[in-house]
N, C-alpha and C positions, 0 to 999 in steps of 0.2 A: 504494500500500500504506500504511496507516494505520503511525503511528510506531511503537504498541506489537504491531505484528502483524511487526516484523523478525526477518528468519530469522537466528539463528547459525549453525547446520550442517544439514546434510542428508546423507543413510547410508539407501546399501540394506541391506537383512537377507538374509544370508547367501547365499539362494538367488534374489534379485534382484527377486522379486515384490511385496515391499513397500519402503516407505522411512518413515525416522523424519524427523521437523522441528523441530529444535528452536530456540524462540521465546524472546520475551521477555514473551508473556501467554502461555504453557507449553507443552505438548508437545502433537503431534499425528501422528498414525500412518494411513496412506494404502496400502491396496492397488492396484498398478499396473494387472491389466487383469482386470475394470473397473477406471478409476480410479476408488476413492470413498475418502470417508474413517472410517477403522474404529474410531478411537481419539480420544478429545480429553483431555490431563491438563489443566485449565483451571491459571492465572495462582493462584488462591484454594489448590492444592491441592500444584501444584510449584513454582510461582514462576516467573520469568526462567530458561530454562535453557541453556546454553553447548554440551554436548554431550550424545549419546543413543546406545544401542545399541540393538537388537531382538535378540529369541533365537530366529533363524529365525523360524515363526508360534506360538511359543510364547506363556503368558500373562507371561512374566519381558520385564523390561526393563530397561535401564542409564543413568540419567542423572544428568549433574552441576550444577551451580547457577552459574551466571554471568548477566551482559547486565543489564540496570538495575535492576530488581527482584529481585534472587536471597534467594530464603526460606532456602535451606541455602547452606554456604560451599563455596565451589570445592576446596575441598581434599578433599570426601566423595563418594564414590561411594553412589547410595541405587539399592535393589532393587526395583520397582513388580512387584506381584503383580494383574494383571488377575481374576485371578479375586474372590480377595479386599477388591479396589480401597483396597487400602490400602501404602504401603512396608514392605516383611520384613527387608531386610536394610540396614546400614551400615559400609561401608568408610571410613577417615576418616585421613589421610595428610599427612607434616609439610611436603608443598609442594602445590602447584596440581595438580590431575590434568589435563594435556591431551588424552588420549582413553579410550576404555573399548571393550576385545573381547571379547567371549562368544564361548564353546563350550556344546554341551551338557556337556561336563564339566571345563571352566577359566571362571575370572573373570582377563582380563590388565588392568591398570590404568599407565598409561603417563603417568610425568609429566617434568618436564625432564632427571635425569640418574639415573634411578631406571625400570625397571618390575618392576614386581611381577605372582607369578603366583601365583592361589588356586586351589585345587581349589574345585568352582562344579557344582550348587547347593547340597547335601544335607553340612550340616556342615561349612562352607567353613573352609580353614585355609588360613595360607599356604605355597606350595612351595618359590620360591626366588624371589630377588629380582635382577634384572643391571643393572650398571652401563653405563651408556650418555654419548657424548659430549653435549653439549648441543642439544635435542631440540625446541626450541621449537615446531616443529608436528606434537608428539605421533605421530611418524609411527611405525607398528607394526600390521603384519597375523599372521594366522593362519590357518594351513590350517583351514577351520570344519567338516569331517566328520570324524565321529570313526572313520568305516570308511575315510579316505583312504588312502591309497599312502603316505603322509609325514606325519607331526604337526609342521610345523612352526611356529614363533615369530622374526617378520623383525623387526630395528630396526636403527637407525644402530649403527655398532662403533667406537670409538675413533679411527680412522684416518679422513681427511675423505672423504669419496664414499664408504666401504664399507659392506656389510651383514654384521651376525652373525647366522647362522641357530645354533638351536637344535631340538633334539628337545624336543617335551613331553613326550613318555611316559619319557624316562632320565632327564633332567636333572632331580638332587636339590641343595636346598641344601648338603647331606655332603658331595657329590660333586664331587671338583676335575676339570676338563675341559677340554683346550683349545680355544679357541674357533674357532668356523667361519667364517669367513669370505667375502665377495665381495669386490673390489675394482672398483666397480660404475664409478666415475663419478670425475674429478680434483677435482669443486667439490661443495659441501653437495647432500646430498639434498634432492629435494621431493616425492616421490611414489611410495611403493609399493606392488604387488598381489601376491599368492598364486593362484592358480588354486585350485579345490576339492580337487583330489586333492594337492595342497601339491609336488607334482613342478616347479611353474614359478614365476619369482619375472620379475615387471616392476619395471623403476626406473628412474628420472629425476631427474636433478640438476636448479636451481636455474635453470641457464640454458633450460631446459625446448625444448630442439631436440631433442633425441634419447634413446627408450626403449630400453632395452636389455634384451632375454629369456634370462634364465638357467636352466639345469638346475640344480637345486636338491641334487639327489644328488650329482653329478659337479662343480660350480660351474664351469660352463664356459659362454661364452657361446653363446647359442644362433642368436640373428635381433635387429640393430641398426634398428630402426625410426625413420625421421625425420619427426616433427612440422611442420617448417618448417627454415627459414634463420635467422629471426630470434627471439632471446631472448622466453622468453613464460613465466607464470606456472602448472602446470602441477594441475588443481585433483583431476584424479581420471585413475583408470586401474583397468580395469577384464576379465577373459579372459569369454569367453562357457565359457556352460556345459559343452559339450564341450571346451572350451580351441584351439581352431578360430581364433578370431577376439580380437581385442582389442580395445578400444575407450578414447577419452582426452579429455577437455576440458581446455581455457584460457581462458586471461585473453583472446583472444583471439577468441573468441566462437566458436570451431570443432571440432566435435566429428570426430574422424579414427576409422576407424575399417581396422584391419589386419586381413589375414588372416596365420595363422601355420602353418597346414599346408600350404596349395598358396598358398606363396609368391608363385607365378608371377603371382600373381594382383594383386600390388602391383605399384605403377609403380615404373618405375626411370628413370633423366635418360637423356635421350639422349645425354649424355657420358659414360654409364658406363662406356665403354670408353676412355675417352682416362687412360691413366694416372698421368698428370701432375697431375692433377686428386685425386688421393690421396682416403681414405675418404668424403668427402663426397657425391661420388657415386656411392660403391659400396652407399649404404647404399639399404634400400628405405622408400619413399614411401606414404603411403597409400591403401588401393583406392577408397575411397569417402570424402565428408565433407558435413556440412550445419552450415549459421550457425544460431547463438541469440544473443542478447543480449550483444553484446561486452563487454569490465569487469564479465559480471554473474555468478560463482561458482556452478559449476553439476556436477551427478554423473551418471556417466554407466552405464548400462547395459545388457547385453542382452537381448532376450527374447527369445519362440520367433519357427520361422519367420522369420530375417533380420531383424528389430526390435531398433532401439535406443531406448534412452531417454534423456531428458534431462531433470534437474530443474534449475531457477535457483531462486536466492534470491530473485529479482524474484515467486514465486509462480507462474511458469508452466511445464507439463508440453508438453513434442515429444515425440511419436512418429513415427520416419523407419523406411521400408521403403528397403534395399539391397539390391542386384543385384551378382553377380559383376564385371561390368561396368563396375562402378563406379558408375551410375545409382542416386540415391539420392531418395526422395520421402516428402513428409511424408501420414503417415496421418493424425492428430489432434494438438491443439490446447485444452489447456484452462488455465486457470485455479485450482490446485488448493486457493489458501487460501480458494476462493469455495465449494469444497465444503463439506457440512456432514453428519455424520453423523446418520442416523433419528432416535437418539435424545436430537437436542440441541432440536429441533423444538419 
């Protein structure tokens, strides 16, 4: 991979079928299947950029300016209008922003001890802003339909391992509330997902062995999922569309993929019974898994029909087919920064 073609992040959009790329010669937007590529902001127009949102397959998008060349400063959120092909809006903030989430009708903007929530797109103002402990990898999801079961807003809570959930639709700046809570994990978080209908909330702490599935209404644990035995870097987690299955990468090169309705369906140690052996083997295993690129920072997600996906920063796309059974085979194979949209030809 060429120096100035380095990936900073990579993010599905909402509904799993695209992914954004953000570079340090600019942004680039890729639909999953086909894969091709449907978007290119060039290096001339956005700069170096650190992170990016998509609004579903909307024409709105959210990116911030970092990585070598950055033309805007890290501290702005800008608003790319595809149709227009020009930026509409600017959010611009007195610390670093580490990530950015859209709704169709919130802007969330997440930076170290601060996120803020705007009403998003049509006259954006802001709603309220929550205190968080120190956030350094911007961690913050949202339930992304607006007809979900639950509106809600996850990030770190003051207390080390826990989550504050929040409602979008009550919670006003006016409004004093006591906060909600999880007490998800004893060490710093590193990893969390929402499911679509915002009913399920995944997390993982830092030592990245074990996910753990919450009910979001009731905040009760749901299904204790194990990654492994050993400490690992935990870069993405992910529910399948029906909230069926779950899926997770690492540092670790291995993407795990659970089921979370017919449990039965996950392995369990053949010491599970010895009870002397305490929660470690009580906990369940994953039904399926396949390697990528070890050390190489990768997202994961799923598609129809038993497909997962894998992006790395190394520039290349897996797609694996999984079986109940645990039987897991790779379908294709590409290279995705070697694509190039029609109209760059």
């Amino acid at each position: 991979m060429a120096q100035r073609e380095k990936v900073h992040s990579l993010r599905f959009n909402q509904d799993h079928g695209c992914f954004i790329c953000c570079m340090d010669n600019g942004v680039r937007i890729y639909n999953v299947e086909p894969l091709a590529e449907e978007l290119h902001l060039k290096e001339s127009l956005a700069g170096s950029v650190a992170h990016g949102e998509m609004l579903h397959r909307t024409n709105l998008l959210a990116i911030v300016g970092g990585g070598a060349v950055p033309k805007y400063a890290d501290n702005t959120v800008l608003i790319y209008d595809d149709r227009t092909s020009r930026f509409v809006l600017e959010f611009t903030f007195s610390a670093p922003v580490l990530s950015v989430r859209l709704r169709k009708d919130r802007l969330v903007v997440v930076c170290c001890r601060q996120i803020h929530v705007f009403s998003f797109p049509h006259s954006p103002r802001r709603l309220f802003t929550c205190e968080t402990r120190d956030n350094p990898l911007g961690l913050c999801e949202v339930s992304p339909l607006p007809s979900a079961d639950r509106h809600i807003l996850c990030f770190p809570a003051h207390k080390v391992g826990a989550v504050q959930l929040v409602d979008l639709l009550t919670t006003e700046s006016t409004v004093s509330q006591a906060p909600l809570t999880v007490q998800a994990h004893k060490s710093e978080l590193a990893c969390l997902s929402v499911n679509r209908e915002g009913t399920l909330l995944a997390t993982a702490s830092h030592k990245g062995t074990l996910i753990r599935v919450w009910d979001t209404a009731r905040r009760v644990l749901l299904a204790e999922l194990r990654r492994g035995s050993d400490p690992a870097t935990l870069y993405c987690i992910n529910f399948s569309g029906d909230s069926e299955f779950l899926c997770c990468s690492s540092d670790k090169g291995t993407i795990h993929i659970f089921a979370l309705k017919d449990t039965k369906l996950n392995r369990r140690s053949t010491f599970s019974r010895m009870g002397f052996l305490g929660g470690y083997m009580e906990s369940q295993w994953a039904l399926a898994n396949f390697t990528v690129p070890p050390e190489c920072a990768c997202v994961c997600a799923f598609g129809t029909s038993s497909t997962v996906y894998a992006i790395c920063v190394d520039g290349t796309f897996h797609k694996y087919v999984f079986k109940a059974d645990g039987c897991c085979n790779r379908e294709s194979f590409d290279v995705y920064l070697d694509l190039v949209a029609d109209d760059e030809f």
